[in-house]
C-alpha positions in Angstrom: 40.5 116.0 181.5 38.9 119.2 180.0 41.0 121.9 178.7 41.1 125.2 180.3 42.0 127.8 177.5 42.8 131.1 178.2 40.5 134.0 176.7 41.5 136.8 174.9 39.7 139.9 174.4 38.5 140.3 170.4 36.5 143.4 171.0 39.3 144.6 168.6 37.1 142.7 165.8 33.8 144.8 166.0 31.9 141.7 165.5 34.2 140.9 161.8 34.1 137.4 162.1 35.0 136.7 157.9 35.0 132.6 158.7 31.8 132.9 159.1 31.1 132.6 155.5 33.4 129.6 155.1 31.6 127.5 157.9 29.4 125.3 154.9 29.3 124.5 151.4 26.6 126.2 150.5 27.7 129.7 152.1 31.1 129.7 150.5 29.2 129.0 146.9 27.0 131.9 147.8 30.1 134.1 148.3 32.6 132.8 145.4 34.0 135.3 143.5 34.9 133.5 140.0 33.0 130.6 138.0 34.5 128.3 136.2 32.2 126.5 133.6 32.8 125.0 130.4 32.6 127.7 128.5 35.6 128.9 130.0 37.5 126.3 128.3 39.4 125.6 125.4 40.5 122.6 124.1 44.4 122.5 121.7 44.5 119.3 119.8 46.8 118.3 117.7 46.2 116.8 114.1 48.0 114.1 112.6 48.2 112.8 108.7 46.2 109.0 108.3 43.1 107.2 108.6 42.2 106.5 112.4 45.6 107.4 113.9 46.7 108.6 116.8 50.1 108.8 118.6 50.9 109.4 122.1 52.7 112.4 123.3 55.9 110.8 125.5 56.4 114.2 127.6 52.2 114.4 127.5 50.9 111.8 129.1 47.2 111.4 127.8 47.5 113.6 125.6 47.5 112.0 121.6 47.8 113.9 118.0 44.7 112.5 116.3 44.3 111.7 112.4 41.6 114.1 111.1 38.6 111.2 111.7 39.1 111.3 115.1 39.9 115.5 115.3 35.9 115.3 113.9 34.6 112.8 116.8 36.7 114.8 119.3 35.5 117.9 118.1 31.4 116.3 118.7 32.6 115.7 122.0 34.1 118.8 122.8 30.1 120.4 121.5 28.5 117.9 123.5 30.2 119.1 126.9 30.0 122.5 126.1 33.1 123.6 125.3 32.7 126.5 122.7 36.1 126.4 120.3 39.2 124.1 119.6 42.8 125.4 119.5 44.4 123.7 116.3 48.3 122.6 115.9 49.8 120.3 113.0 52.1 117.9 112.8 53.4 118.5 109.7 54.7 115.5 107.7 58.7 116.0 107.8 59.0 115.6 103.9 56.7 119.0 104.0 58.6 121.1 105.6 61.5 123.7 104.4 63.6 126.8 105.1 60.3 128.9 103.3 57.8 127.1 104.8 55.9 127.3 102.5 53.2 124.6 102.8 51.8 127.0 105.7 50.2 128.6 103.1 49.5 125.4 100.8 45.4 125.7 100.6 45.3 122.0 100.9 47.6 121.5 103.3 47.0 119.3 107.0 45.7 122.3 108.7 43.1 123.5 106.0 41.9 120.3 105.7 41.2 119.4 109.2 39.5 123.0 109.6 36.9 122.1 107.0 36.4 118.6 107.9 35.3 119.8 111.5 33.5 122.3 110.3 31.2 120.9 107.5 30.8 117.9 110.5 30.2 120.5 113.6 29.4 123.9 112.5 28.0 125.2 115.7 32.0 124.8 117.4 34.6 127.5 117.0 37.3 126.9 115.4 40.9 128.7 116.3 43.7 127.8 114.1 47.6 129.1 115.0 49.3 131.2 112.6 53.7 130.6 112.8 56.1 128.8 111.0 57.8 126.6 113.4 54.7 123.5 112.2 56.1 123.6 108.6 59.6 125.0 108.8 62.9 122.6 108.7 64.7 124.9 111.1 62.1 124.9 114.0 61.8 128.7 114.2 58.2 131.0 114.1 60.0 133.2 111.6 61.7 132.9 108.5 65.8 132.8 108.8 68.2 134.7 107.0 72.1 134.2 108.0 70.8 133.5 111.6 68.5 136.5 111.9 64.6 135.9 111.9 62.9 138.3 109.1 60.0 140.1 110.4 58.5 141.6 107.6 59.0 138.3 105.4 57.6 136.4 108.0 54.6 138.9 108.5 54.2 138.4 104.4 54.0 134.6 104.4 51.7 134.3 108.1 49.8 136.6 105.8 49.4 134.1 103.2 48.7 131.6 105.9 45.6 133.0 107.6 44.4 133.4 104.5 44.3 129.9 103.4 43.0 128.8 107.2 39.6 131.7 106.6 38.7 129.9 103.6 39.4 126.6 105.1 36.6 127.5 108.0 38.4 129.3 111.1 36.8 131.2 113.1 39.9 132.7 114.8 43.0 133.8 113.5 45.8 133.1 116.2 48.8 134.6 115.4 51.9 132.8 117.9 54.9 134.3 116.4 55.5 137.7 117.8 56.4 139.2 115.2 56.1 143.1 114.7 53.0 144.4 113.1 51.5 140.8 111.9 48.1 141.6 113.7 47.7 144.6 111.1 48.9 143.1 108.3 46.5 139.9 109.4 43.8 142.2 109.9 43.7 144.4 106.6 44.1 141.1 104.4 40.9 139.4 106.1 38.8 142.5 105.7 39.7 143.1 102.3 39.3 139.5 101.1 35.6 139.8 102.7 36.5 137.7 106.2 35.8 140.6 108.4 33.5 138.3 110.5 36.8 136.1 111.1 38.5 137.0 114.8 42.2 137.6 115.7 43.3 136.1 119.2 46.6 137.7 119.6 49.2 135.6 121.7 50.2 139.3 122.2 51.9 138.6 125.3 54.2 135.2 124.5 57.3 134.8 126.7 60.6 132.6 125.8 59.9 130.3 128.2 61.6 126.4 128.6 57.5 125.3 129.6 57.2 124.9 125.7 59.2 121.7 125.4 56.4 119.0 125.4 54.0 121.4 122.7 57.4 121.2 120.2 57.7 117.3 120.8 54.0 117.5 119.8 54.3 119.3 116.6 57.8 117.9 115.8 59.8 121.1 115.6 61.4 120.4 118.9 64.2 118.1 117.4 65.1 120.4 114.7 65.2 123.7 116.5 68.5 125.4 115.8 69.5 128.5 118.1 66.9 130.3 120.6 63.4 131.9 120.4 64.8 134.9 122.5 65.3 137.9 119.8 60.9 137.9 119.0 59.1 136.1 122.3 59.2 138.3 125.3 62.0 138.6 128.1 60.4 136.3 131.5 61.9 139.0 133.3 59.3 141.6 131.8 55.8 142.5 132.2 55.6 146.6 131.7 56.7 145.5 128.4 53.7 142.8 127.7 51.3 145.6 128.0 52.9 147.6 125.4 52.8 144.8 122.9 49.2 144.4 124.4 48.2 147.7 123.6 50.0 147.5 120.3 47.8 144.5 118.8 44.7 145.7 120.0 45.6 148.7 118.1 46.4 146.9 114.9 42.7 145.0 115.5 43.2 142.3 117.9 39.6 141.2 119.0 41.3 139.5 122.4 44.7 138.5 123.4 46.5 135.8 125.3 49.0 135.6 127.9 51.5 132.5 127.4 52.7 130.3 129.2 50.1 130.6 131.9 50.1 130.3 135.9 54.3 131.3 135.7 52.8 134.9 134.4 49.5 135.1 136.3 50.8 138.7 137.0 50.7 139.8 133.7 47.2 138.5 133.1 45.8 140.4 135.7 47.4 143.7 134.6 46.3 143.1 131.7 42.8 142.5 132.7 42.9 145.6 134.7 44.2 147.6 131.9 42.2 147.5 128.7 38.8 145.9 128.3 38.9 142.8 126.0 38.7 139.5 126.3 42.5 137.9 128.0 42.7 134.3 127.2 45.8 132.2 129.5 47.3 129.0 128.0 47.6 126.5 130.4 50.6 125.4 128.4 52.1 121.6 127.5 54.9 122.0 130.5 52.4 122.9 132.6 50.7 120.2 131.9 53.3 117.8 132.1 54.2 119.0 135.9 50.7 118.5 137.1 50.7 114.8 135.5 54.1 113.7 136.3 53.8 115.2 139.8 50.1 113.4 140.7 51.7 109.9 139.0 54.5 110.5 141.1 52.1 110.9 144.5 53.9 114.2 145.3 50.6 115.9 144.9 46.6 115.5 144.6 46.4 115.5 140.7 42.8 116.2 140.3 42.7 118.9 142.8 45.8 120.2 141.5 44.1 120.6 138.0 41.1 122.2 139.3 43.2 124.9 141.7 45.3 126.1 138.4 42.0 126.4 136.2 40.6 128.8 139.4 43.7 130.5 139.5 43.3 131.8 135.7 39.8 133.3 136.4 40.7 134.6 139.7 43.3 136.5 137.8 41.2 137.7 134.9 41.5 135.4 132.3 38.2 134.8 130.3 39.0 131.6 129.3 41.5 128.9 129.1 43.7 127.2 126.5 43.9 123.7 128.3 45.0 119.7 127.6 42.6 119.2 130.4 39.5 121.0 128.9 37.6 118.0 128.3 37.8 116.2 131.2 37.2 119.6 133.3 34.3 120.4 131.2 32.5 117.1 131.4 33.0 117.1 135.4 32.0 120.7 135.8 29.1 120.0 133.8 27.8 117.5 136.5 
């Protein structure tokens, strides 16, 4: 028995009919908005001490800290499906680590020589290494600790030292994570007068004290030891007019671009951002992030490979020019097909 449905009048619609474009595949690709390619991807990895080591990441699942040998053959595979630069975290060896932390600026410590050994191997990939404390401190902390307080200027001083060491190891990109006060300037004017002025500063200019961090520290073993908060230097969650003065303030100080972290929590603040001053705004898809998407697909509760593809879309859609992801290699090699 055919169904008799009642017509409306839609003369109110003048003929806009907007499914119209949505009715096949190949009309919603002519109408997209955003691409995202490989190129819009980067890839953290996380380096290890050994030969042909690798350890898995409890609170990652799939994710592994490599021994510099295989941060080399990842980084070939990381050229080979297009993705243009690596986001570089230690694991410092515990025995390494102190109050000063001082082996951030040791020349031939885990991080320098992981940045040369990719980069004598595969020149033509960028290389990004992070600029804190909290990979070779014993306290867990991005700053250096004084009676409880976190010392900006001393801390500025020694991330000083650091970047240092990591330009004449090979990066590409300074990435200061800290937030602490004036570090971009300080960065800036040491590169330029030690003749790196070719070598970039990604700002994480915008950094919020967020609990989505937990699986990253686990990864770079400062979790454990962390004593008190991250809450008097990385930004208030329940602020974003603030993130655009801190913004403003690095690219001031000679920022090159700037990232928004954690990611899809603050897709707000990338898009003011984007709207507001013209340089490249990089999002981190961040370790807790991560670790929702994988625990939730394992769990059935959701599509997981849809799930990874709909927050990657949601970064461009917002702004970001590219993406600080656990899933960039996968992504890039299936985008690529």
């Amino acid at each position: 028995m055919s169904q008799d449905w009642p017509k409306h009048d839609m003369s109110f619609l003048g003929g806009r009919r907007l499914r119209r474009t949505r009715q096949s595949a190949w009309s919603r690709a002519m109408v997209r908005e955003t691409e995202l390619l490989p190129r819009d991807l980067i890839w953290p990895l996380f380096v290890i001490e050994g030969q042909n080591e690798r350890t898995a990441i409890k609170t990652m699942p799939g994710v592994e800290r490599l021994s510099i040998d295989l941060m080399v053959q990842a980084a070939k595979d990381a050229r080979d499906a297009g993705i243009p630069a690596l986001a570089i975290f230690p694991n410092t060896p515990d025995h390494l680590r102190a109050e000063n932390g001082a082996e951030a600026y040791n020349p031939d410590n885990l991080m320098c020589r992981v940045l040369s050994a990719i980069k004598d191997a595969v020149p033509e990939i960028g290389l990004i290494a992070d600029v804190a404390l909290d990979e070779y401190s014993s306290d867990g902390q991005d700053g250096l600790v004084r009676d409880g307080e976190i010392l900006n200027d001393e801390t500025v001083h020694a991330m000083v030292r650091s970047a240092l060491v990591q330009a004449r190891a090979g990066a590409d990109i300074i990435a200061p994570s800290d937030m602490m006060d004036g570090r971009v300037g300080a960065i800036r004017e040491a590169l330029d007068d030690e003749g790196f002025d070719h070598v970039q500063i990604m700002s994480y200019s915008a950094k919020y004290a967020s609990c989505f961090y937990g699986p990253f520290r686990e990864a770079v073993g400062s979790g454990s030891r962390l004593r008190g908060d991250k809450r008097t230097y990385q930004m208030d969650y329940a602020n974003s007019d603030e993130a655009l003065r801190e913004i403003e303030q690095d690219i001031l100080e000679g920022a090159d671009s700037i990232m928004v972290k954690p990611g899809l929590p603050y897709l707000d603040v990338i898009r003011r951002a984007k709207d507001e001053f013209n340089v490249p705004i990089y999002a981190y898809q961040v370790s807790g992030e991560y670790a929702m998407i994988e625990l939730a697909g394992a769990a059935g509760a959701i599509n997981r490979d849809a799930a990874v593809l709909e927050s990657l879309w949601a970064f461009k859609r917002a702004g970001a020019n590219g993406i600080l992801t656990y899933y960039a290699l996968e992504m890039a090699r299936k985008l690529g097909r």
